[in-house]
DOKOL-959221 format. One record per residue: residue in one letter; x, z, y of N, C-alpha, C, CB in turn. Coordinates in steps of 0.1 Angstrom, whole numbers, padded with zeros to 4 digits, always signed. Each point is the difference from the previous one (the first is absolute). Glycine has a CB too. Example, Ala and Ser with C-alpha at 12.3 -4.5 7.8 and 13.67 -1.06 7.14 Angstrom:
BEGIN
A+0132+0078-0057-0009+0000+0012+0009+0000+0012-0019+0012-0012
S+0015-0019+0023+0009+0000+0011-0008+0008+0011+0012-0022-0006
END
This chain:
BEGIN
X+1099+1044+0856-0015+0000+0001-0005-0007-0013+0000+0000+0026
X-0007+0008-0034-0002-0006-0016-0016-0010+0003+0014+0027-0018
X-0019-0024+0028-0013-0007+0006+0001-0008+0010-0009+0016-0004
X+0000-0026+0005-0002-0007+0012+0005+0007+0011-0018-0010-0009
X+0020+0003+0023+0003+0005+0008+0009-0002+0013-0007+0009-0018
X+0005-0005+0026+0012-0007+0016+0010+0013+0003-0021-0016+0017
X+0033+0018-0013+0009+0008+0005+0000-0005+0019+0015+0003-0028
X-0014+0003+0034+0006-0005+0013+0010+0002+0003-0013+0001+0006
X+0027-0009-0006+0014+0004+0001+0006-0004+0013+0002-0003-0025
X-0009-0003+0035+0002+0001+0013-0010-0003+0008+0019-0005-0005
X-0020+0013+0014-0011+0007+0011+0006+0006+0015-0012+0008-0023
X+0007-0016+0032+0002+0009+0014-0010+0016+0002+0006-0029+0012
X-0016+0029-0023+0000+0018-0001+0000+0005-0018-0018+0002+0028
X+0018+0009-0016+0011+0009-0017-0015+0009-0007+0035+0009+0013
X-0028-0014-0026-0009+0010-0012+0007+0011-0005-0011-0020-0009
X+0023+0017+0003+0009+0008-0012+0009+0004+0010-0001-0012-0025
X+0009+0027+0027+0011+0003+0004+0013-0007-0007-0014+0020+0007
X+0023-0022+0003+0008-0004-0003+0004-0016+0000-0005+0021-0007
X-0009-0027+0005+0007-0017+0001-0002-0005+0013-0008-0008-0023
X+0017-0001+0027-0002-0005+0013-0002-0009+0008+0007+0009-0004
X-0018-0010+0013-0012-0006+0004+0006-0010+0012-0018+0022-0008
X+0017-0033+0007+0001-0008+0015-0009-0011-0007+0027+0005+0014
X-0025-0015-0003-0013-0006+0008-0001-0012-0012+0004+0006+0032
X-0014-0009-0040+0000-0010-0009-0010+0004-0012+0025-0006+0008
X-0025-0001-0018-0010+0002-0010+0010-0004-0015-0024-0008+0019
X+0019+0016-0028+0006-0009-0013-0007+0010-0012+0028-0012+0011
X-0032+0008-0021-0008+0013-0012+0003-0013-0015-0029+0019+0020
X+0034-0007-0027-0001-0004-0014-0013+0000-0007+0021+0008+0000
X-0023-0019-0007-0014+0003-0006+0001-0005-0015-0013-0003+0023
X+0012+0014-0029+0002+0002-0016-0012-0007+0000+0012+0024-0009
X-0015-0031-0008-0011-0006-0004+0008-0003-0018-0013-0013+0031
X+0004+0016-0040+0000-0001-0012+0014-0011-0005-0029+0006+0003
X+0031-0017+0002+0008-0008-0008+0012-0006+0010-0021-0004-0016
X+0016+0008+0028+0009-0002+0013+0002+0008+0014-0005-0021-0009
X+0017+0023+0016+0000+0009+0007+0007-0005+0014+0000+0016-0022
X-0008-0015+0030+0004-0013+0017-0001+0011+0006-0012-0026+0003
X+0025+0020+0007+0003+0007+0012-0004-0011+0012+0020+0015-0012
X-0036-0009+0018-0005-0008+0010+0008+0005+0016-0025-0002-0018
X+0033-0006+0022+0007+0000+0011+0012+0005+0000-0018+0000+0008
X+0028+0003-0002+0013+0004+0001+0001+0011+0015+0008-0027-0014
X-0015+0030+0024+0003+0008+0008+0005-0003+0015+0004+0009-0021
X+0008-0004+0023+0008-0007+0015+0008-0001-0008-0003+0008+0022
X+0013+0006-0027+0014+0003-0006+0003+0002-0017+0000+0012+0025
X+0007-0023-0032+0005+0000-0011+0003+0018-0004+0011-0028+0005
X+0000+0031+0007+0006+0010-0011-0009+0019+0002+0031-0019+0004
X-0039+0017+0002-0014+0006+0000-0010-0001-0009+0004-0003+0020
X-0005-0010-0021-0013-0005-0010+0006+0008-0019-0006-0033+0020
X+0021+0028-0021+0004+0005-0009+0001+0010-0003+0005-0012+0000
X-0003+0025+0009+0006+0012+0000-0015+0006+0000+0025-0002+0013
X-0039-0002-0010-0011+0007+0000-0001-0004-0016-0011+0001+0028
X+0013-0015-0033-0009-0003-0014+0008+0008-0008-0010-0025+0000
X+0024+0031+0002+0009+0004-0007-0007+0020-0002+0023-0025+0011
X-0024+0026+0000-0005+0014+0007-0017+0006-0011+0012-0011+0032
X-0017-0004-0034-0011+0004-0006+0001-0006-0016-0014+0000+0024
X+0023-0002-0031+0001-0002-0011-0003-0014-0003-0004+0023-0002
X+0006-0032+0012-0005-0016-0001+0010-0010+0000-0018+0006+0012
X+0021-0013-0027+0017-0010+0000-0009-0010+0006+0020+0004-0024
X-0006-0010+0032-0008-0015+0008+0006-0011-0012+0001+0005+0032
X+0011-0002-0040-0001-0009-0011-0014+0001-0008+0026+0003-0002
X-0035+0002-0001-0012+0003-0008-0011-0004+0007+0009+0018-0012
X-0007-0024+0023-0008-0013+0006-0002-0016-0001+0005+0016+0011
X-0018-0018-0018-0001-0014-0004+0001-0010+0011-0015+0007-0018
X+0007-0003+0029-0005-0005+0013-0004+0004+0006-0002-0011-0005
X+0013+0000+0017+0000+0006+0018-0012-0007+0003+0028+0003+0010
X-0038+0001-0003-0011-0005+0005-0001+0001+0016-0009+0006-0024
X+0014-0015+0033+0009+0002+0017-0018-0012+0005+0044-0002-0002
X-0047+0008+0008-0016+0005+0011+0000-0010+0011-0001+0028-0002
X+0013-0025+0011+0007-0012+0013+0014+0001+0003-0021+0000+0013
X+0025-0002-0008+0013+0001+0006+0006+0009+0013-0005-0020-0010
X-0004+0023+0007+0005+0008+0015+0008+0017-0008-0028-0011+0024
X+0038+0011-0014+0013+0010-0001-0003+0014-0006+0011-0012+0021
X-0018+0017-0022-0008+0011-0002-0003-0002-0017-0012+0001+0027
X+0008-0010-0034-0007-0008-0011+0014-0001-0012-0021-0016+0018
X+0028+0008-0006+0014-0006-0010+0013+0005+0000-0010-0019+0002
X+0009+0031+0008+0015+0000+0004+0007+0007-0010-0005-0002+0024
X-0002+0010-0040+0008+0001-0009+0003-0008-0009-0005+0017+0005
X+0003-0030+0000-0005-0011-0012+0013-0004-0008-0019-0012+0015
X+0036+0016-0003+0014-0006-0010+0000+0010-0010+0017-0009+0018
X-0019+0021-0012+0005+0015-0010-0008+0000-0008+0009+0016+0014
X-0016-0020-0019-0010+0004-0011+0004-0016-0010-0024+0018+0018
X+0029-0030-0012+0004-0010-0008+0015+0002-0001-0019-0015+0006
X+0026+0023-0004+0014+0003-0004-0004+0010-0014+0013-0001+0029
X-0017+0008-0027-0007+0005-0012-0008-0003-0013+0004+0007+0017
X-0011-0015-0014-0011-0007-0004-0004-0015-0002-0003+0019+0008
X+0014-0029-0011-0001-0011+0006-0007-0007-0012+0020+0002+0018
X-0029+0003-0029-0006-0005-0010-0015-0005+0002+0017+0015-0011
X-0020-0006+0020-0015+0001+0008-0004-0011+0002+0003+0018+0010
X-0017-0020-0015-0008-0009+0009-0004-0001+0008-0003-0003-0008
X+0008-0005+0022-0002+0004+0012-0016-0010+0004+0032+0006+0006
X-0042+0002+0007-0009-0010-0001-0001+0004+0017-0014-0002-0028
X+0013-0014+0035-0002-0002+0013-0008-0007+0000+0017+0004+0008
X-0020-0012+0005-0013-0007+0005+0010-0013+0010-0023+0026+0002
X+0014-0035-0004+0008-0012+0008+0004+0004+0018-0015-0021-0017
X+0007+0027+0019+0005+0011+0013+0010+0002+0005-0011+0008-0007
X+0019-0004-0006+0015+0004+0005+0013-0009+0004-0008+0017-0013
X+0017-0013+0019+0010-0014+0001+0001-0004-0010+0012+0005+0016
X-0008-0018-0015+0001-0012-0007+0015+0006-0005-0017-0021+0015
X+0031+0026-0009+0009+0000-0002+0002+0017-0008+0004-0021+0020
X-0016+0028-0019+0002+0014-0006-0006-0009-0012-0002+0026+0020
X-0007-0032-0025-0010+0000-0014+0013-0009-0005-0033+0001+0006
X+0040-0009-0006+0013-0006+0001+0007+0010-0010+0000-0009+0026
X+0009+0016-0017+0007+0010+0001-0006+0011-0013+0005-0005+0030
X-0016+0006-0028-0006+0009-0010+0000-0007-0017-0016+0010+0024
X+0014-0023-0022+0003-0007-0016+0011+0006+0002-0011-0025-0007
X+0019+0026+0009+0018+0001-0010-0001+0014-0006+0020-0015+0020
X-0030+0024-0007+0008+0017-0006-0012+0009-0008+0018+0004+0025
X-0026-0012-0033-0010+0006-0006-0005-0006-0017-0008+0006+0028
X+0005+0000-0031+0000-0005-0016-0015-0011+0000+0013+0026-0013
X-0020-0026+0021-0011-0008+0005-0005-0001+0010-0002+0001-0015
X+0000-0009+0025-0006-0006+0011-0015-0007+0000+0025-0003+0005
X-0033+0012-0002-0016-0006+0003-0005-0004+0015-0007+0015-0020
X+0003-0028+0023-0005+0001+0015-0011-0004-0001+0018-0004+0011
X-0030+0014-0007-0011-0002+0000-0007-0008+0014+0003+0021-0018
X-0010-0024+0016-0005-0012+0009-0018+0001-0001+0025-0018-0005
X-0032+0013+0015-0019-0003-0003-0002+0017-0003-0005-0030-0016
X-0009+0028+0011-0005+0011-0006+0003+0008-0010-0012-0011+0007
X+0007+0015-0007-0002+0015-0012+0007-0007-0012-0027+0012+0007
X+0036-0003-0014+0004-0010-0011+0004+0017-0009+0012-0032+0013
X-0011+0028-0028+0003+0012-0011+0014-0003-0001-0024+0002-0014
X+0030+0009+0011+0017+0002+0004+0002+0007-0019+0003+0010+0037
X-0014-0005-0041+0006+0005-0013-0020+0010-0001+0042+0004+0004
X-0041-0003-0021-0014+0010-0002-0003+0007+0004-0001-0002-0011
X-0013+0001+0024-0002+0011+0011+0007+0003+0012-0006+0009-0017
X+0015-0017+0018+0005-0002+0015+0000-0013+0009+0012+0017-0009
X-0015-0019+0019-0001-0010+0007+0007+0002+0016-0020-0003-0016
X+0023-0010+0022+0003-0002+0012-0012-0002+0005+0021-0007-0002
X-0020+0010+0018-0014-0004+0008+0000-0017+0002-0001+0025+0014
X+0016-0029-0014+0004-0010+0005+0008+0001+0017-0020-0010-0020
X+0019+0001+0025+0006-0002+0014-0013+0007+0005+0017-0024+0002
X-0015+0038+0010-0014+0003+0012+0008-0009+0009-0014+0028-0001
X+0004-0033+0010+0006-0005+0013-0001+0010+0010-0004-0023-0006
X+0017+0022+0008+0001+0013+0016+0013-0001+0002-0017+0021-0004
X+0022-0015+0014+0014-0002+0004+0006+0014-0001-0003-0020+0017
X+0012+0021-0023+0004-0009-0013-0009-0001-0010+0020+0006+0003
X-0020-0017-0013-0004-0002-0008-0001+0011-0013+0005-0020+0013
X-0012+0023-0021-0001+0013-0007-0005-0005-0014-0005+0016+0021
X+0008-0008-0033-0006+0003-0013-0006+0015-0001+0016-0017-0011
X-0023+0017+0002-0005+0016-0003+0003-0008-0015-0024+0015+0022
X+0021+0004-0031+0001-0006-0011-0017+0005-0010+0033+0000+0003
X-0036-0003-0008-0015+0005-0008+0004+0004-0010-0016-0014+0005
X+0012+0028-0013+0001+0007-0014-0015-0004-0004+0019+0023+0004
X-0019-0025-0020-0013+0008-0005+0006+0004-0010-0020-0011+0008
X+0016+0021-0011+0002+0013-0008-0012+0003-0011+0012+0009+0022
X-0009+0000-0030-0009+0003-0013-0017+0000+0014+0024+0022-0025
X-0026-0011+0036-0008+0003+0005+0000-0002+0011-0003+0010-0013
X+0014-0019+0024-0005-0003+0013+0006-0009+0003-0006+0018+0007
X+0006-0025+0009+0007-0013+0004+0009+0009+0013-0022-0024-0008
X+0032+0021+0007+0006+0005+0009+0007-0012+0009+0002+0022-0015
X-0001-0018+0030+0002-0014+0006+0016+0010+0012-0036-0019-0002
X+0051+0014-0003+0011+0007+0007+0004-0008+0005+0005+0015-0010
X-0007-0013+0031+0008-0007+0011+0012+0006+0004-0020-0007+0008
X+0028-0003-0001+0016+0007+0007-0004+0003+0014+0020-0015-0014
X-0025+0004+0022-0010+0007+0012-0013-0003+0002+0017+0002+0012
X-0025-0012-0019-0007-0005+0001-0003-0003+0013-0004+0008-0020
X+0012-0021+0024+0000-0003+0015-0017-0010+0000+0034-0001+0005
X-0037-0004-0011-0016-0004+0001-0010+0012+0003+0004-0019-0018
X-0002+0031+0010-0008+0005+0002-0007+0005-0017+0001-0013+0027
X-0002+0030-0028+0003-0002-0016-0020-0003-0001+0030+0023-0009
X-0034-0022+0014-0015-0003+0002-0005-0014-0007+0001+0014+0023
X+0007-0024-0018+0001-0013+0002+0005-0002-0016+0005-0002+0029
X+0011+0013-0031+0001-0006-0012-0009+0007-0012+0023-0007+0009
X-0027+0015-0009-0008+0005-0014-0013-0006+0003+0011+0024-0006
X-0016-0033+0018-0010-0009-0001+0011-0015-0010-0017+0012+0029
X+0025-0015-0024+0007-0010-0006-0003+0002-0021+0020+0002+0029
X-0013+0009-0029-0004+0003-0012-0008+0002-0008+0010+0003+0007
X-0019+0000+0000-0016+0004-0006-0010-0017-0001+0000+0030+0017
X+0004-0034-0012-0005-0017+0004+0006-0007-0012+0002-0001+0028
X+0012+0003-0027+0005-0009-0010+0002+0004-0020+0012-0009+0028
X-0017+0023-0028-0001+0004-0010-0013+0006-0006+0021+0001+0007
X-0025-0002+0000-0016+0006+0001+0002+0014-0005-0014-0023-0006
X+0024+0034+0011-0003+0012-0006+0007+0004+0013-0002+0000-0030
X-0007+0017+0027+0002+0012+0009+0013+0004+0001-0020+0008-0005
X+0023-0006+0022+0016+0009-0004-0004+0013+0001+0019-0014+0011
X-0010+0023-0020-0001+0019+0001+0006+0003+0006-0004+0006-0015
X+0020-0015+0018+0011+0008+0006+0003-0009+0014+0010+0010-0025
X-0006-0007+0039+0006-0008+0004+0012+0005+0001-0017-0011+0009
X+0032+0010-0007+0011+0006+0002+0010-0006+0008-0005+0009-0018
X+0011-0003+0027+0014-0008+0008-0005+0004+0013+0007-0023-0015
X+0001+0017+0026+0002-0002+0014-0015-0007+0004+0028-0003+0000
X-0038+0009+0011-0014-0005+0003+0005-0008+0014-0018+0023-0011
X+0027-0024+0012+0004-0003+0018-0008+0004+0008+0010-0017-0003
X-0014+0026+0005-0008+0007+0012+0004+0010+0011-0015-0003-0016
X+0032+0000+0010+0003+0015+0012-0001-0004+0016+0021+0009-0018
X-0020-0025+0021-0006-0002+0011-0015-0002+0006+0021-0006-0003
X-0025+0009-0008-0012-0003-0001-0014+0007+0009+0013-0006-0022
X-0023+0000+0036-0005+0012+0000-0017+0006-0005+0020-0004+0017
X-0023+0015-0013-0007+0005-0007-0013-0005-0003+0013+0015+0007
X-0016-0025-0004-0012-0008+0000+0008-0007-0014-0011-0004+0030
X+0018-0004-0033+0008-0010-0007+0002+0008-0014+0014-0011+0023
X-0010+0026-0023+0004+0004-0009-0014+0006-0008+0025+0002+0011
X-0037+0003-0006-0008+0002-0002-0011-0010-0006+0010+0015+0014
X-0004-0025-0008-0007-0014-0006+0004-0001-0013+0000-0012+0020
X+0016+0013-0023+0004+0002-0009-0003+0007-0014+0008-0004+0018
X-0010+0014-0015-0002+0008-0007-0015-0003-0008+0016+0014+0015
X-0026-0020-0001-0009-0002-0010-0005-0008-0009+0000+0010+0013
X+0007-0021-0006+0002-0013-0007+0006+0003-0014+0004-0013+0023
X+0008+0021-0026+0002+0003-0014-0012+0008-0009+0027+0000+0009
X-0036+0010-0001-0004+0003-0006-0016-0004-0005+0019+0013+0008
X-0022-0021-0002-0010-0012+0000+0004-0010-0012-0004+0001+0028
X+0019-0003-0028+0002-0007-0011+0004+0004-0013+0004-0012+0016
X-0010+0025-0017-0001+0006-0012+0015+0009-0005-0018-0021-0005
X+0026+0021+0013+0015+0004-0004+0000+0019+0002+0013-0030+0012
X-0010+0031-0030-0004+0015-0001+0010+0011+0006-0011-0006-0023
X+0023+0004+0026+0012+0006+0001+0008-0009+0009-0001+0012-0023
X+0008-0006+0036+0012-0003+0005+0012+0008-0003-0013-0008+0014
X+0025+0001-0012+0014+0007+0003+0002-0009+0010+0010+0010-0024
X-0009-0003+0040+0003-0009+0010+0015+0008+0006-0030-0010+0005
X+0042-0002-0006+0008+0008+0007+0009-0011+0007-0001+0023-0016
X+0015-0021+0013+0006-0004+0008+0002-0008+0015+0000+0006-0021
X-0008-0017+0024-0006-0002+0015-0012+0001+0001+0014-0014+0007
X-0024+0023-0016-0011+0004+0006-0003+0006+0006-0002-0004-0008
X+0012+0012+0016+0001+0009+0012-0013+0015+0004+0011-0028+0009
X-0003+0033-0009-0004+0021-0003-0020-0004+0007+0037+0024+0012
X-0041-0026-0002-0012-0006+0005-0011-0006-0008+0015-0004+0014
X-0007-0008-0024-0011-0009-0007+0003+0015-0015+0003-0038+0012
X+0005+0040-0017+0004+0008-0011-0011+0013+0000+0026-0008+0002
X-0028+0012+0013-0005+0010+0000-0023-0004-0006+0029+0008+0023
X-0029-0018-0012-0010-0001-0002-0006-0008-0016+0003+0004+0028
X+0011-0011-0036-0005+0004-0011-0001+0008-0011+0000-0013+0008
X+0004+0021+0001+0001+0016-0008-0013+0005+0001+0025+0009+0006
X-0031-0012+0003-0019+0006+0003-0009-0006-0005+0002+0006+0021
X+0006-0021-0022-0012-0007-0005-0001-0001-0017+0003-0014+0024
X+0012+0016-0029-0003+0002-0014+0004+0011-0009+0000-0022+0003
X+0003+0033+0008-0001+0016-0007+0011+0001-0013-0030+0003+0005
X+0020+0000-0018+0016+0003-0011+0000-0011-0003+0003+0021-0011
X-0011-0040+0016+0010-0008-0005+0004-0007+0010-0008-0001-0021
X+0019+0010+0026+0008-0005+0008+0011+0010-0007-0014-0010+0023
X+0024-0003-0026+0015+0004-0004+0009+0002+0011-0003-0011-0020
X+0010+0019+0023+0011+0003+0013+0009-0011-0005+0000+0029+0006
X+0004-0029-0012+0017-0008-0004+0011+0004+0004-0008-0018+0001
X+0015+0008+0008+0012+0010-0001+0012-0002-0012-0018+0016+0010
X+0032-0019-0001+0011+0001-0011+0000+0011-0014+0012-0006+0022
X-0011-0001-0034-0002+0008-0011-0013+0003-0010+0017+0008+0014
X-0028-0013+0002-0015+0001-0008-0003-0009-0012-0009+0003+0023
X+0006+0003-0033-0006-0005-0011-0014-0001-0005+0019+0006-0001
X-0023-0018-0004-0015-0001-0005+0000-0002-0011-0008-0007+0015
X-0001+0010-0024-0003-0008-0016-0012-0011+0007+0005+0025-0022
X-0004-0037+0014-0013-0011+0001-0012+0006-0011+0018-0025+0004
X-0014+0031-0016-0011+0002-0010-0010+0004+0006+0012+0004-0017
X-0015+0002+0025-0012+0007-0002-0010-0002+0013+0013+0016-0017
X-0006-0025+0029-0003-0005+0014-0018-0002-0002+0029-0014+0007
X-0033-0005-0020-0012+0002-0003-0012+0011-0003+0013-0016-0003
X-0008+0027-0001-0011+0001-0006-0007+0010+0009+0008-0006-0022
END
């Protein structure tokens, strides 16, 4: 991808024939001078065989950027450091004490983010620690033309976090992307949802993985062609989101 931009390389629903979809999240996101792989999936030798499938080396990943802990998030986290063990890895004090441990020995750098909002490198940021169980990061883009804000499930609530964001940066999000957690969600809750993002100015969703077919649907009505399906293999460019 010679442009800005996110891949989705693991997804419990499918975009591209051929790659294969179980229950988890994980997308590459090209960017001008660095290239992060936000989450790891359930399964290592899945996660590899799709980035492999779409023309994506996990050696040619600066940084793993891991959301929470839960099994779904990390569970390609060895197979991609057997491969890759140069990477800058970035977690949140969140996680065990004995994995962030464990993780100094097998990565070429160890970041544990902690408090608020903090800058990780030019134009990208952590939200910091959300409180919720589990505890969670999102990560913030800004780009030549928009702010993009990417969850693994956004267990707060992605409403909550692109308010988080918007508060502590004082700028608009265009994009929200990742897991909305709303597949249990009901229709009162998700509708709230929905409007709440769009009250807060957020031009474009890509809602997938536990945002469940229900809440997906209705923001498919609510934001017409800017609503992105996603989906294993789905690709976006960032250039052109602002204008």
């Amino acid at each position: 991808m010679s442009t800005s931009g996110l891949t989705i390389v693991f997804d419990n629903y499918p975009f591209k024939p051929g790659l294969t979809s179980l229950w988890g999240f994980a997308a590459v996101i090209h960017l001008s001078e660095l290239t992060i792989l936000f989450d790891t999936g359930s399964n290592g030798r899945v996660l590899l065989r799709n980035m492999d499938m779409l023309g994506l080396d996990p050696g040619a990943v600066d940084m793993l950027f891991l959301s929470h802990a839960h099994w779904d998030h990390i569970g390609g986290l060895d197979s991609f450091l057997e491969i890759n063990h140069t990477a800058t890895v970035l977690v949140h004090e969140g996680f065990s004490t004995h994995l962030i441990q464990d993780l100094d020995t097998l990565c070429g750098k160890l970041i544990v983010v902690s408090g608020d909002i903090g800058k990780l490198a030019p134009g990208i940021y952590s939200t910091g620690i959300l409180d919720d169980s589990p505890p969670e990061q999102a990560m913030v883009l800004e780009t030549k033309d928009s702010t993009i804000v990417i969850g693994g499930c956004a267990h707060p609530g992605m409403e909550w976090i692109v308010q988080h964001v918007k508060s502590r940066l004082s700028k608009n999000v265009h994009l929200a992307v990742g897991g909305f957690h709303l597949m249990n969600g009901s229709k009162p809750s998700i509708e709230q949802s929905v409007a709440c993002l769009r009250d807060l100015g957020v031009e474009y969703v890509l809602p997938t993985h536990c945002t469940g077919d229900t809440a997906k649907a209705s923001f498919q009505r609510a934001y017409g062609t800017h609503y992105l399906e996603g989906g294993i293999g789905y690709t976006i460019a960032f250039d052109h989101l602002g204008n």
